[in-house]
C-alpha positions as CSV (number, residue, x, y, z in Angstrom):
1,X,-73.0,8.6,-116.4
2,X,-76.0,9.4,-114.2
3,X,-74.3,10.5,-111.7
4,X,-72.5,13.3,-113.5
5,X,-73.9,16.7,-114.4
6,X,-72.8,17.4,-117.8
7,X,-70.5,21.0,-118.6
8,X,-69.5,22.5,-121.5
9,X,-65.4,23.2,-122.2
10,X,-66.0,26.1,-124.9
11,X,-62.3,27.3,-126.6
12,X,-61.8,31.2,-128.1
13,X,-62.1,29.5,-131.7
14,X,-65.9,28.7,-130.7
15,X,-65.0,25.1,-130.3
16,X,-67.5,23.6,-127.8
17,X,-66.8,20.1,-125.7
18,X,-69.3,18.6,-123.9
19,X,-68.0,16.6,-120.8
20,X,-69.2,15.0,-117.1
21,X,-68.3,17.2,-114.4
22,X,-66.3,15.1,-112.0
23,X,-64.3,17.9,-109.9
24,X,-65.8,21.4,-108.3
25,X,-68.7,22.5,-110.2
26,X,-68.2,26.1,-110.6
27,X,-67.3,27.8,-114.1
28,X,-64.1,28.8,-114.4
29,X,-61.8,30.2,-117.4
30,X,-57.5,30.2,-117.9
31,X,-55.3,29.2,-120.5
32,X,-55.9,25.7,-122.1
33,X,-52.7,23.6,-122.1
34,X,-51.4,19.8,-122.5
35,X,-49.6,17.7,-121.0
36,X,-48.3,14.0,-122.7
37,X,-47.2,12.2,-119.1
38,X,-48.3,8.8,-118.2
39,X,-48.2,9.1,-114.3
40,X,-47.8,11.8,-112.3
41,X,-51.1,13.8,-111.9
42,X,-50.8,14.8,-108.1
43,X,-47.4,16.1,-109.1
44,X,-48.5,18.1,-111.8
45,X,-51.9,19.8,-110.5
46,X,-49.7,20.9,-107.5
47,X,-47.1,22.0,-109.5
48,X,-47.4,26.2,-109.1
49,X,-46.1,26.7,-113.1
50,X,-49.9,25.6,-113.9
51,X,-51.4,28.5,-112.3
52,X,-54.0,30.0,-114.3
53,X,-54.1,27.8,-117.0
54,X,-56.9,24.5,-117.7
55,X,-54.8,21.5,-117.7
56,X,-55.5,18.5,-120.5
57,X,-54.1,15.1,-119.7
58,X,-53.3,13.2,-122.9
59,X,-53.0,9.6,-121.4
60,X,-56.4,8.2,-121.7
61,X,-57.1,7.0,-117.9
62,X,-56.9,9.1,-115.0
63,X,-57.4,8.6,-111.6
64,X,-56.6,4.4,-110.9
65,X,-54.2,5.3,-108.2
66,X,-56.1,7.9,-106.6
67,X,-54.6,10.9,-104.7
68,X,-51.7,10.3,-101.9
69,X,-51.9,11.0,-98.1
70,X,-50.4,14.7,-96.7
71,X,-47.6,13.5,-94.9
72,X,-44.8,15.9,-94.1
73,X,-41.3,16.1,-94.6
74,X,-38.8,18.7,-94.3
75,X,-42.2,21.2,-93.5
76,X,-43.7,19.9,-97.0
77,X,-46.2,17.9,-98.0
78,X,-44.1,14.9,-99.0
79,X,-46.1,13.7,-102.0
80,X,-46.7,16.8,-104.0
81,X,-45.5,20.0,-105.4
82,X,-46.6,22.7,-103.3
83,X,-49.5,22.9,-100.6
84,X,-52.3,22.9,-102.9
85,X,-54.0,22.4,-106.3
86,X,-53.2,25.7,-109.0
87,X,-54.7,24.9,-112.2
88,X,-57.8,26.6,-113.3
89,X,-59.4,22.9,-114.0
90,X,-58.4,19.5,-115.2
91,X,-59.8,18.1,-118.8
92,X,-59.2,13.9,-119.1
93,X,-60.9,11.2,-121.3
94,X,-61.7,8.4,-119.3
95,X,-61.9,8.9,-115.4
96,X,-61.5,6.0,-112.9
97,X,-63.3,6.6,-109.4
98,X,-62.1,3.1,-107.9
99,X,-58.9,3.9,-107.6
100,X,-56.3,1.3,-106.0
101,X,-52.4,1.9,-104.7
102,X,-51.3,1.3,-101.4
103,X,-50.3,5.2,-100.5
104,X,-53.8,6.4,-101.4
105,X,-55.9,8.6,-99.4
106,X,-58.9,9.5,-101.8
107,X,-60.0,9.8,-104.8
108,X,-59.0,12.3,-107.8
109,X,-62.6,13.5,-108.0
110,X,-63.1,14.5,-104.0
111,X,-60.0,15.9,-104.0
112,X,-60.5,18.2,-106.6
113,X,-64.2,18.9,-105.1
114,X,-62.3,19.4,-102.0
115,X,-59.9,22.1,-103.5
116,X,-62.6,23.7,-105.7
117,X,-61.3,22.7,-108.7
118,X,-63.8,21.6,-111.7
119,X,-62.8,18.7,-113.3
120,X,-64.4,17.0,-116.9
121,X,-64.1,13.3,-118.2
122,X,-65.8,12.4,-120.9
123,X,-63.8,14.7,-123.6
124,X,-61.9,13.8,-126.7
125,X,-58.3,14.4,-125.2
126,X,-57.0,12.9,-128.8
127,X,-59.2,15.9,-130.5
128,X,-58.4,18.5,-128.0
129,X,-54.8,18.1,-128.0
130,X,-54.5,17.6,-131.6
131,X,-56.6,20.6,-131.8
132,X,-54.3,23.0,-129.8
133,X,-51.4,21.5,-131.5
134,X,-52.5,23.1,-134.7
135,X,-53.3,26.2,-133.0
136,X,-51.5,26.9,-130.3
137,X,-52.1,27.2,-126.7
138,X,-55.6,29.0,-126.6
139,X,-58.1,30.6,-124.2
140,X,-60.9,28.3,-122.5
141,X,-63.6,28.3,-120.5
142,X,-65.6,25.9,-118.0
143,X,-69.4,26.6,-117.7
144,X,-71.9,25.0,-116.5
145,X,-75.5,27.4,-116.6
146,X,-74.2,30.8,-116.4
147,X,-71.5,31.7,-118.9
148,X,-68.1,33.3,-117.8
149,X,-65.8,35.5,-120.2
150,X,-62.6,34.3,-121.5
151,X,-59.4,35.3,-119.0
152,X,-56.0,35.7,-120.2
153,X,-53.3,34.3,-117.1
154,X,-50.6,35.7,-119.1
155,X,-51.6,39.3,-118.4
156,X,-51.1,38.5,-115.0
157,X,-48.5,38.6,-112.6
158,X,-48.8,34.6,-111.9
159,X,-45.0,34.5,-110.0
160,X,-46.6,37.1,-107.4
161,X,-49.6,34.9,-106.4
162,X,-48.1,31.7,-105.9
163,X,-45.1,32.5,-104.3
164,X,-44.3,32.3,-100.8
165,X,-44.4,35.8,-99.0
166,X,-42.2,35.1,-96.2
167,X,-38.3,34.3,-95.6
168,X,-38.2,30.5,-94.5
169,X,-35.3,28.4,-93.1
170,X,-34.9,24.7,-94.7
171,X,-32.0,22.2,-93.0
172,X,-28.9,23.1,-91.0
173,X,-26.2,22.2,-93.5
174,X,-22.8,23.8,-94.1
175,X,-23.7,25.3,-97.4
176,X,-25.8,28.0,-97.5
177,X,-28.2,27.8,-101.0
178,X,-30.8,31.1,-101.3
179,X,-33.7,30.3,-103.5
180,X,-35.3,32.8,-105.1
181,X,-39.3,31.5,-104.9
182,X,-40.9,32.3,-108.0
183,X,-43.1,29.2,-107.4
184,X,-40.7,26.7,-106.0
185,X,-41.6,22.7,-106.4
186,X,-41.0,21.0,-103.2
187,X,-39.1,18.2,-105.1
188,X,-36.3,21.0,-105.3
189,X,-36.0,21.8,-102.1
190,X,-35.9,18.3,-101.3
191,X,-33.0,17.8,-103.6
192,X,-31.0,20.5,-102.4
193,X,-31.4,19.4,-98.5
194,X,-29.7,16.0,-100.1
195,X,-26.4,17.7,-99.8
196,X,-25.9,19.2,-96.0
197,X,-27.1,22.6,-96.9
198,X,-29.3,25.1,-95.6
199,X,-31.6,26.5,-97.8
200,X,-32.9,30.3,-97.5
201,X,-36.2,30.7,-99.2
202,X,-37.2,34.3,-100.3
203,X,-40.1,35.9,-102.1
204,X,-39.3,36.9,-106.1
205,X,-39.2,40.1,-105.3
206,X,-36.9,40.0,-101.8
207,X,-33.9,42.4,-101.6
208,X,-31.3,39.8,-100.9
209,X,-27.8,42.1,-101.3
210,X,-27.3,42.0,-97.4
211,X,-28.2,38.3,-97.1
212,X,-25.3,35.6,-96.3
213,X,-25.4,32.6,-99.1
214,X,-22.6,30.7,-100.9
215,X,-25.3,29.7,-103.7
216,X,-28.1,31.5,-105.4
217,X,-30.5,29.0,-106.7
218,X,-33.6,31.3,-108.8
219,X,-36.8,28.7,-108.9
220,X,-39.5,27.7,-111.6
221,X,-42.5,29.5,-111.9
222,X,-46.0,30.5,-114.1
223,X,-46.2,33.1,-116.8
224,X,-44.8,35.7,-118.6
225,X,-40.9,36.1,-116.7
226,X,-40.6,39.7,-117.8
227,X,-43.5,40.5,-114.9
228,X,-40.9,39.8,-112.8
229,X,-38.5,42.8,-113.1
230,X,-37.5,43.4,-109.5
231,X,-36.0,40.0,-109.8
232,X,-34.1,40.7,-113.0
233,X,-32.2,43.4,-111.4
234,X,-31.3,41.9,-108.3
235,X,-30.0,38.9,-111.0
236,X,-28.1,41.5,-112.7
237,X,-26.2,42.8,-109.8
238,X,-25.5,39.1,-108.7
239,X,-24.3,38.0,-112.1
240,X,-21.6,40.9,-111.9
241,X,-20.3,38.8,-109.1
242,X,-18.8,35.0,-108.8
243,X,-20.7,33.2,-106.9
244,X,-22.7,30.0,-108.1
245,X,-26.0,30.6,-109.6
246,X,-28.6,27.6,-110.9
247,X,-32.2,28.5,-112.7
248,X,-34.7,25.9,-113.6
249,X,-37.4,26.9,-116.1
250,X,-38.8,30.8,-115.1
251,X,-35.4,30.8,-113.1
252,X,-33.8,30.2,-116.2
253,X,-35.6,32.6,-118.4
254,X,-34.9,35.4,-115.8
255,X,-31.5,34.7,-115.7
256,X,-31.1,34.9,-119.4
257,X,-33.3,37.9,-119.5
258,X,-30.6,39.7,-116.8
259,X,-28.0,38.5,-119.3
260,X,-29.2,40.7,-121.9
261,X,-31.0,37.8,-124.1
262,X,-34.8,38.0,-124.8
263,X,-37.9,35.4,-124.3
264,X,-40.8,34.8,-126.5
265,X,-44.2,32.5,-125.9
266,X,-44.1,29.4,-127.6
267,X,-46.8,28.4,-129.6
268,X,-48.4,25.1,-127.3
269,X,-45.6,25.0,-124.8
270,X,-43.3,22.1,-123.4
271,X,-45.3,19.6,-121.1
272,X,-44.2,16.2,-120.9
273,X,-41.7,13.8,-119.4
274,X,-40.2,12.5,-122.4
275,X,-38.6,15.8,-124.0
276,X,-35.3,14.8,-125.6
277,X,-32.2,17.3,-125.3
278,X,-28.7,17.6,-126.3
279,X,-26.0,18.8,-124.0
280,X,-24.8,21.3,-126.9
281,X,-20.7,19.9,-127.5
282,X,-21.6,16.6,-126.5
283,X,-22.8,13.6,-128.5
284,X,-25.0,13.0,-125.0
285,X,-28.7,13.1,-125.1
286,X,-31.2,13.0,-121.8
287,X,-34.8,12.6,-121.2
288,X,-36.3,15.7,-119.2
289,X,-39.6,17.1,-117.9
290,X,-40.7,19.9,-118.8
291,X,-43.6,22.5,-118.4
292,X,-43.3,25.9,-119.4
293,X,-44.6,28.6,-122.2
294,X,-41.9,30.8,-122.9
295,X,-38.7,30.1,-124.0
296,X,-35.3,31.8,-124.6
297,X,-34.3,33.4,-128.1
298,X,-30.8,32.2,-129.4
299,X,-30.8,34.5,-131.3
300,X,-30.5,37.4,-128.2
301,X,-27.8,35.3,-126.2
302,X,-25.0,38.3,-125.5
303,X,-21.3,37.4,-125.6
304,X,-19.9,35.6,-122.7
305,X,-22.7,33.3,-123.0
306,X,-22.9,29.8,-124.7
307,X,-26.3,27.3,-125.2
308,X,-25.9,24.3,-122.3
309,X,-28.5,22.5,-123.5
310,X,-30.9,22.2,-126.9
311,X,-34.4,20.9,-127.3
312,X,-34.3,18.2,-129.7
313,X,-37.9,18.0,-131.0
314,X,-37.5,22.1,-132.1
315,X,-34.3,23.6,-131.7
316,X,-35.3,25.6,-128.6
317,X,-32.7,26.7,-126.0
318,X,-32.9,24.2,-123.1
319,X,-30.4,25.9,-121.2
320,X,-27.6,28.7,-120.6
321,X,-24.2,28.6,-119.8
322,X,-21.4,31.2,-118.8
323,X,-18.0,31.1,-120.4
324,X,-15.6,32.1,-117.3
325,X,-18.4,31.9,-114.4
326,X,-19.9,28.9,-112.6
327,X,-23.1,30.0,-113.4
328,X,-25.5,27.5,-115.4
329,X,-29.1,27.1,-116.2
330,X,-32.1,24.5,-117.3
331,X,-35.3,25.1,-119.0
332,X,-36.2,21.5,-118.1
333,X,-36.4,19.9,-114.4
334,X,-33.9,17.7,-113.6
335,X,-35.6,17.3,-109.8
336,X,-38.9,16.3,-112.0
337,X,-41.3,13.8,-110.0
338,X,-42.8,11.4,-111.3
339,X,-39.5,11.4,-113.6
340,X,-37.2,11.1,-115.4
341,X,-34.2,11.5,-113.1
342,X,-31.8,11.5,-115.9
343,X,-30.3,15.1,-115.2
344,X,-30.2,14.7,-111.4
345,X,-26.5,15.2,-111.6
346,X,-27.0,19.1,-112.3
347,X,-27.4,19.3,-108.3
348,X,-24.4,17.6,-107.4
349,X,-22.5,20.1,-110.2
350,X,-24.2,22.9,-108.6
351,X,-22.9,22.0,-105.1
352,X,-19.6,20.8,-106.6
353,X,-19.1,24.8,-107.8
354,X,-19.8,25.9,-104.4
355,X,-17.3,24.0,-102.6
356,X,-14.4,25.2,-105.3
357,X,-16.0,28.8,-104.9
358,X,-16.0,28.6,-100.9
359,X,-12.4,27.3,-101.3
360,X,-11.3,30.1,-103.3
361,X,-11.1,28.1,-106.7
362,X,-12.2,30.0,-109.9
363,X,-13.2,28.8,-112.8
């Protein structure tokens, strides 16, 4: 441990952790947050829902397959998220510097030195989490001499940092998707481009009446989803209409909110691949990934409206559903990478509506 200058991971409560500094060392403060996947780590720090919040990684070792190269595909880096790291900092137990997979470029620890990201090891994850469990998400803080006061992401318009600020072209397909960026995961895109389409990706707050689309996919995304109001009322005017619309996570918290329903901030959040749901009306069951903070009321879902999809672990909505109108929606991600895959199918259903719509067929 020689090597490694020790830091100091101080929660709101007054709870102080001591840990080795293995990332940037530069204090830093967000939201402190879990996360119970296995695998997947490049995927998740890239992954723009994070923004503003200190990630902790339950499984104990982190870091034996290192970071991936930065190839392209499809104008994205192929291996991750989004173009670069967006949590505050990174909290593990044990971290493994020789790292060892045949697609790796570096190491966990210069890549988040690269990206100025701090980074501890050393930390009880099992206290930490249990901790936070108890009560609730919380505010943290990274210091190392000088100390840094607390900062709240959730007062923040998160959606309006990380998205992209310009229109951008994807594919040259015979179905024309528009995705409303409210920090897009490349891994949808990707999906998406599976089925001959052309994908039209906008800014959260873009004026889309004039634009040319057969599907509106609205994206995932960090924070509070009521921030983003010039998006609710271009949903509102497209709802009025009949052409296909698919939300993942913020997508589908904005949708519901254009509805008429109403959102609330769960107490520690969603953040796993292994979240069980129920397709409400169904004896089926699937395995999801999930990261989010805020979830829909059921209690607030107006008429014309029925629950797709129900968390399993608490009874949160997992999804929306119109009664006459191919319009559907997904807390979870069924595009998630590292996995599962289970809900996949949700694409194909997506582009299935907008064939029957293009051809005149309503529901």
């Amino acid at each position: 441990m020689n090597n490694y200058s020790n830091a100091k991971l101080i929660l709101e409560d007054g709870t102080i952790f001591i840990g080795y500094s293995f990332g940037y060392e530069s204090p830093t403060a967000g939201e402190l947050v879990f996360n119970t996947a296995m695998t997947g780590y490049p995927e998740s720090l890239t992954d723009p829902s994070y923004k503003g919040q200190i990630l902790v990684l339950t499984y104990p070792s982190i870091g034996n397959y290192g970071v991936p190269d930065k190839k392209l595909e499809d104008g994205m880096l192929q291996n991750f998220e989004s173009e670069k790291i967006h949590v505050s900092a990174l909290i593990i137990s044990d971290y493994s510097s020789k790292y060892n997979h045949w697609n790796a470029s570096g190491s966990l620890g210069d890549w988040l030195q690269e990206e100025k990201i701090p980074g501890l090891f050393g930390i009880d994850t099992r206290k930490l989490t249990k901790l936070i469990r108890d009560k609730g998400s919380m505010l943290a803080k990274i210091v190392f001499d000088d100390d840094i006061p607390f900062f709240d992401p959730n007062k923040t318009n998160l959606v309006d940092i990380v998205c992209n600020k310009e229109r951008i072209i994807y594919g040259v397909g015979n179905t024309r998707i528009l995705v409303i960026d409210c920090g897009v995961k490349n891994n949808i895109i990707r999906y998406l481009l599976r089925f001959n389409t052309t994908i039209i990706r906008i800014p959260w707050d873009y004026d889309y009446s004039k634009e040319d689309y057969d599907g509106l996919f609205i994206s995932n995304g960090p924070g509070d989803p009521e921030f983003c109001t010039t998006t609710i009322q271009n949903l509102k005017k497209s709802l009025e209409q009949d052409k296909p619309i698919f939300g993942i996570c913020l997508g589908h918290q904005l949708v519901a909110l254009a509805a008429g329903a109403k959102t609330y901030k769960l107490k520690f959040g969603h953040r796993s691949h292994n979240q069980p749901v129920l397709e409400v009306g169904t004896n089926k069951a699937y395995l999801t990934s999930q990261n989010h903070g805020f979830a829909v009321d059921n209690e607030s879902i107006p008429d014309g409206w029925k629950i797709y999809f129900q968390n399993l672990n608490d009874g949160s909505n997992e999804g929306l559903k119109h009664v006459s109108k191919p319009i559907f929606t997904t807390q979870f991600h069924p595009e998630a990478s590292s996995g599962p895959t289970d809900t996949a199918f949700l694409f194909g259903d997506f582009i299935s509506a907008i064939k029957k719509y293009k051809k005149g067929i309503r529901v």
